[in-house]
N, C-alpha and C positions, 0 to 999 in steps of 0.2 A: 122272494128270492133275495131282495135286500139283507133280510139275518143273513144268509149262506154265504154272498157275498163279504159281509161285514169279516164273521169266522174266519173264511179265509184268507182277508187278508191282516189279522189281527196272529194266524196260526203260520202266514207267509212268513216274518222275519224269526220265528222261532226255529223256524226248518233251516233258513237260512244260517241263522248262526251253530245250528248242530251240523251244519253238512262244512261250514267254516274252519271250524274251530275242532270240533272232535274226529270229524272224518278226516280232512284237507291237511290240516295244521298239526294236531295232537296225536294220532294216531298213524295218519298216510294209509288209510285203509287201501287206497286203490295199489301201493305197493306190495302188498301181505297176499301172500300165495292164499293161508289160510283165509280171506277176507273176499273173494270170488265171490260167492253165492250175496253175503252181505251187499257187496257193494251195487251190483246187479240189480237187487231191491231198490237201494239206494238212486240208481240211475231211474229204472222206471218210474219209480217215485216224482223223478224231479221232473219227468215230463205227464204223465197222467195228473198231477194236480194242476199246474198251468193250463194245459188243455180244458178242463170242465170249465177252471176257475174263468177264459178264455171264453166259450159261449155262454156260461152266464154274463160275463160284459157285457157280449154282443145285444143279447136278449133273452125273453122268456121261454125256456122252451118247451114246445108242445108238439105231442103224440112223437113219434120217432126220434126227435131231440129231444126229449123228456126221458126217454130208453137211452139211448146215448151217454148223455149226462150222469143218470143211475148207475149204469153199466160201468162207468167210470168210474165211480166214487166206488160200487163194490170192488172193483177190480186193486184201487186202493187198496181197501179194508185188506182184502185177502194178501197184499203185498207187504202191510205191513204183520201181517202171522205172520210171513214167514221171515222178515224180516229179522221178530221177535227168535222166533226160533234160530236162526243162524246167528245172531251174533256172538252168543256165549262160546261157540267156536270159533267164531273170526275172531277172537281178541285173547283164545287160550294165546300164553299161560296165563296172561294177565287176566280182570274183571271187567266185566260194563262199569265203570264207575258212576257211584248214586248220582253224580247230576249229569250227567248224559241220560241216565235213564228216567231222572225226572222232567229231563226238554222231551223224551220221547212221549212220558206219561200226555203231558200239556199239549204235544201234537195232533197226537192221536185224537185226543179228547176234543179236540178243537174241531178235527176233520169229522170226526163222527158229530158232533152239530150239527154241523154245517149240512153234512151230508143229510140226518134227521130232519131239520129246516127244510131243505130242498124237498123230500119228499112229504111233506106237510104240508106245504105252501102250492105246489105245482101238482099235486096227486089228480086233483077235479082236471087238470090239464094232458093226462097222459092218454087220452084215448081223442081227444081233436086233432084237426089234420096237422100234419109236422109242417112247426112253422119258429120262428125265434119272433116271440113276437113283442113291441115295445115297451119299456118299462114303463109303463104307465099306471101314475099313482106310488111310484117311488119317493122316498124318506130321501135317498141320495143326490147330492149337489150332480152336478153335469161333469165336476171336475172329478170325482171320486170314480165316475167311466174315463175318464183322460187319462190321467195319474194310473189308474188300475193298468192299463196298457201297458204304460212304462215296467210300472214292477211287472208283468208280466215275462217283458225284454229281460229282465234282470233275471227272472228264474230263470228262463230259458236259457239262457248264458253260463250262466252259475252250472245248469246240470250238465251244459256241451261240454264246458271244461271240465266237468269230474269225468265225463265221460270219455273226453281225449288221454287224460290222464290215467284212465284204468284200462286204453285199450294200449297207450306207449308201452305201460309196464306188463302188459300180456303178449305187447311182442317181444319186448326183450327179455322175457323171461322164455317164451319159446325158442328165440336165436340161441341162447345161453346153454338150452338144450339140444341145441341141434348139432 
């Protein structure tokens, strides 16, 4: 579990700075009528990786936390297809520009690791009874469980404000309509 952990949080400030800087700042996707569907992605995103990322801190997990944990990271996978697929609409007339789409390439790439690692490492643990159980025999210092917590506050902050932000502009685009 240590790789999976490691990937994600080496794939955390990539996400971070695409959801910053190209969503937030450069484009204001959560403004863009056309940008719904995208942004939506975008939000589950930011909570289903913290989440997994979140009980792997806690511990290793086995038989129905091992399900959990999968479940999540496919749930990922599939969120960001369709991610892929909606953007080239959330951003007509304009393009995805090449390096937004190369932080995406380096995301993705990173979460699929991670995700590969996780089920590599914890596969002989998916049918024991469900337990998170201690990282024992871990490469990782005690503080990289400390520290990991914090950044986790930090995702979870980061996606509440995209998320405030893309529900203000959905109502005042409703009022505006009414």
């Amino acid at each position: 579990m240590d790789i999976s952990l490691i990937l994600l949080f080496v794939a955390a400030p990539i996400g971070a700075f695409d959801v910053i800087y190209f969503h937030l700042w450069k484009f204001r996707l959560f403004e863009r009528p056309e940008s719904v569907k995208e942004e939506t992605t975008h939000i589950l995103r930011g909570y289903l990786v913290p989440v997994a990322t979140g009980i792997l801190l806690l511990g290793r997990p086995e038989g129905l936390w091992f399900w959990l944990v999968f479940a999540l990271f496919a749930l990922d996978g599939l969120n960001s297809f369709l991610d892929v697929i909606f953007e080239p609409g959330s951003r007509a007339p304009r393009v995805v520009p090449p390096t937004e789409l190369a932080v995406h390439f380096l995301g993705i790439s990173l979460l699929t690791a991670a995700w590969t690692s996780f089920v590599l490492s914890g596969w002989e643990m998916r049918l024991n009874e469900s337990e998170l159980g201690a990282h024992t025999g871990s490469i990782l210092p005690d503080s990289f469980f400390q520290f990991g917590f914090i950044g986790l506050a930090g995702a979870m902050a980061l996606a509440t404000f995209e998320a405030l932000l893309f529900l203000r502009a959905l109502r005042q685009r409703s009022r505006a309509t009414s």
